[in-house]
N, C-alpha and C positions, 0 to 999 in steps of 0.2 A: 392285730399287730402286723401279720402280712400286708395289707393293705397300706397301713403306713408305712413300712420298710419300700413297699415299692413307689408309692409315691415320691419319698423322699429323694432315692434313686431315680426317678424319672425329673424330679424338679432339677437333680443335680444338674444335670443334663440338660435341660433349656439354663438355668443359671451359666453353663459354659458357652451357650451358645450366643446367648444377648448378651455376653460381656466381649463380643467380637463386635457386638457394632454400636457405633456412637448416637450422641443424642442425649438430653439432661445433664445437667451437673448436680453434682453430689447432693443438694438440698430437695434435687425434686427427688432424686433414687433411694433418697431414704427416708423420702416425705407423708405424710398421710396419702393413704389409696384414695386415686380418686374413684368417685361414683359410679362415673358417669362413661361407664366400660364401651367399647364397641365390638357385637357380636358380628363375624360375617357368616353368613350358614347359606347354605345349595347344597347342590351334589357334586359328591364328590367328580373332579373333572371340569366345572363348571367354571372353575376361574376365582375361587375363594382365596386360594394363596395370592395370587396375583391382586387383586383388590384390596386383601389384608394390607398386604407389603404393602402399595400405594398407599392406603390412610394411613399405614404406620411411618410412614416417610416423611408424615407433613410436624412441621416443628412442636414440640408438646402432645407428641403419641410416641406409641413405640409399639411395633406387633410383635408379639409373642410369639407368634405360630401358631402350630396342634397341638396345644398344651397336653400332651400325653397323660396327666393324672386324669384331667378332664375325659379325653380321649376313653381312658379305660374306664371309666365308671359309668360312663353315658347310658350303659346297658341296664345297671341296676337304677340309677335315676330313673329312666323312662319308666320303670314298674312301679313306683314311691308315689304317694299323693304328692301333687306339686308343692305345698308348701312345705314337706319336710324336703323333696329333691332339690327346695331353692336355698335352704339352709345349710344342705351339705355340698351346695355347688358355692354357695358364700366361702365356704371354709375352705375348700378345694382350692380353688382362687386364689383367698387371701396368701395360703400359703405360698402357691404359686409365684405371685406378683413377689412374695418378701423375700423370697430366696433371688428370686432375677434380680432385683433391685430395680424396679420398675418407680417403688415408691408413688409420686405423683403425677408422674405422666398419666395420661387419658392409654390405656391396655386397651389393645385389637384381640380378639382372640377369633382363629379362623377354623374350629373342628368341624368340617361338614354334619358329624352326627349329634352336633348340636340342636340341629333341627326339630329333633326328635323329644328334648326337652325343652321347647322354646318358651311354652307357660314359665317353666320353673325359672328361667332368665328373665321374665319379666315380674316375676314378683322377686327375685334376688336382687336386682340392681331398676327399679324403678325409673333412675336417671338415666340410666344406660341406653343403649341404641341397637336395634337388629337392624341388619341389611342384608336381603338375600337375593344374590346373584342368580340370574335363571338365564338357561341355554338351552339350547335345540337338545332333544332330549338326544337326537339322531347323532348328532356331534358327540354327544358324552359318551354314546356307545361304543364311536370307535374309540376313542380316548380309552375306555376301561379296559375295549378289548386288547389295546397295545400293552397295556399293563399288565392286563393277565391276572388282576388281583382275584377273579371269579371264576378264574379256569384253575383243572383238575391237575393242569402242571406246577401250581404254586402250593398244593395242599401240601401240610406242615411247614409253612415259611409263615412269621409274622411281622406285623410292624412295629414301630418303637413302642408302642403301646400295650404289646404283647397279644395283641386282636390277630388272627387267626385270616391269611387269603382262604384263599380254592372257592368249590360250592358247597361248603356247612353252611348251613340256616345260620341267619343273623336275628338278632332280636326284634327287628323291626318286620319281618318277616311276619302274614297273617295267619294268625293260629289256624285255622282251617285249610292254610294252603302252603305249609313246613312242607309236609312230606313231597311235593312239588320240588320246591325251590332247586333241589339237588338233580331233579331227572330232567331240567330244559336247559337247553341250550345256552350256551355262556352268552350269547347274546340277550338271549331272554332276560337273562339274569341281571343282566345291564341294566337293560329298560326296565327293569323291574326295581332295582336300587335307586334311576332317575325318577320313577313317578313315584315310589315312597318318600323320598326327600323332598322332594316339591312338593308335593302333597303336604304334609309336615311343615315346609317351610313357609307356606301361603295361609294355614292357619291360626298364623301367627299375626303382630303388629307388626312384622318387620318391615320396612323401605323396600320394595323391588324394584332390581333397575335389572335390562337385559345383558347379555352380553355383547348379540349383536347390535343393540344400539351405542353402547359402551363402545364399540369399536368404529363406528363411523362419525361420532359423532360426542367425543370425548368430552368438547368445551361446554356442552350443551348438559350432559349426564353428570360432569364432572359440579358443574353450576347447584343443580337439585339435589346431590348427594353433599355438597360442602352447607348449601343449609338445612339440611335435615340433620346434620351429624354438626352444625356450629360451631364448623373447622374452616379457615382460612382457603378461600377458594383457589386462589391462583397455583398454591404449590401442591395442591392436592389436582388440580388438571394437569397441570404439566409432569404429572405422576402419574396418571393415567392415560396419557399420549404414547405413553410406551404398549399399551395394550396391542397383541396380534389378533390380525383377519383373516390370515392365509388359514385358519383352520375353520372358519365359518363356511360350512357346507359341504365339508371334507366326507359324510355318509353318505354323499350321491357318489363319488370316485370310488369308495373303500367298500361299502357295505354288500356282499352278496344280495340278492335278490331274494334268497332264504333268510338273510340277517334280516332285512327290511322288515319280512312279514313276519319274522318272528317279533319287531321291535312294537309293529302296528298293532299285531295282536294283544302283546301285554301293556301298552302306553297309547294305543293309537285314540282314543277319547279325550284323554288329559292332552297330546300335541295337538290333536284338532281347538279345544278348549280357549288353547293358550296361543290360538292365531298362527302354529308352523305348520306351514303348508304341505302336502305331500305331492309327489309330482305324479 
């Protein structure tokens, strides 16, 4: 019963928020769900809202956001065998979409911690589509660090989802290495949130496109993501021409030289892996 009271309450809440913006007429918003969902998943930082937004922009989608029901449940899915976690991520969903009035549009949904049950989204929605955005992990860690959401100044603050900042263990955290997480540095902690997410998110079938390609080269990225997702190409590029660069390579300016080795140390395998160079 808790679970649903808050759900409900959390739906209520993206239902306010998607009836601030346009797009569908009445027959798609109260039409059969479609299928054929699009997941965006990375880490958090990495530019999932920004890319959700874009596909949800192009005509016959609409992005939902961090669907917060979703959001909070991500924890206990991830421990479920995947086909019951795809069953209750169905239901999750469905309610979701019916309270927004989503109906028939093609749903974006962009919870970074989706990543984490990525099987369970591919056997929920079959037709559906993951796409995971991936970025310098170096770049995410200042990003996190401006956030603060893994420093000891945000402990007791949470997000819409009722998820919990500071440094407590998260569930995706490796059992053998919990009682860690909380004694290294917020930096650490960063890179440590970037390679479990990617990590997670490349296990999947998902589309990976970069960010820093994404940003130089928009018509190009934008071209391979409109036929992968069999969404109309042109307004889905000129949706992602808004995409920023000034933050690409912003942990050579910001990062201490302590942050660095702390980032190398806990990610520095996985950025070498993944082609980001270190200087």
């Amino acid at each position: 019963m808790a679970d649903l009271v808050r759900d409900v309450s959390l739906n209520l809440r993206m239902t306010k928020r998607l009836a601030l913006r346009r797009g569908g007429g009445v027959s798609q918003r109260v039409g059969p769900l479609d299928e054929r969902m699009v997941f965006v998943i990375g880490s958090p930082r990495s530019g999932t809202t920004f890319l959700a937004g874009a596909i949800g922009s192009v005509p016959g989608f609409v992005d939902l956001g961090e669907v917060a029901s979703v959001k909070a449940a991500v924890a206990e899915l991830a421990a479920l065998p995947a086909e019951e976690a795809a069953r209750r991520l169905r239901r999750i969903l469905a309610t979701a979409r019916r309270f927004g009035l989503v109906g028939s549009l093609r749903a974006v949904e962009q919870t970074p911690e989706v990543a984490h049950v990525a099987r369970a989204v591919e056997l929920a929605y079959p037709q559906g589509r993951l796409v995971h955005i991936l970025r310098d992990g170096r770049d995410v860690v200042c990003s996190l660090l401006e956030r603060g959401w893994l420093g000891t100044a945000r402990a007791g603050e949470a997000d819409d989802a009722g998820l919990g900042y500071g440094s407590g263990v998260r569930f995706w955290v490796e059992p053998e290495r919990r009682a860690e997480f909380g004694r290294v540095s917020e930096a650490r902690r960063a890179a440590w949130v970037w390679r479990r997410y990617v990590t997670a998110a490349r296990a999947s079938s998902a589309f990976e496109l970069r960010y820093e390609e994404l940003a130089t080269d928009p018509a190009g990225v934008g071209a391979q993501l409109a036929r992968y997702l069999e969404a109309p190409n042109r307004p889905l590029t000129e949706a992602l021409r808004a995409v920023h660069s000034s933050s690409i390579g912003r942990w050579r300016r910001e990062l201490t030289p302590e942050q660095v080795a702390d980032v190398e140390e806990e990610a520095g395998p996985l950025l070498l892996e993944l082609g980001f160079p270190s200087d």
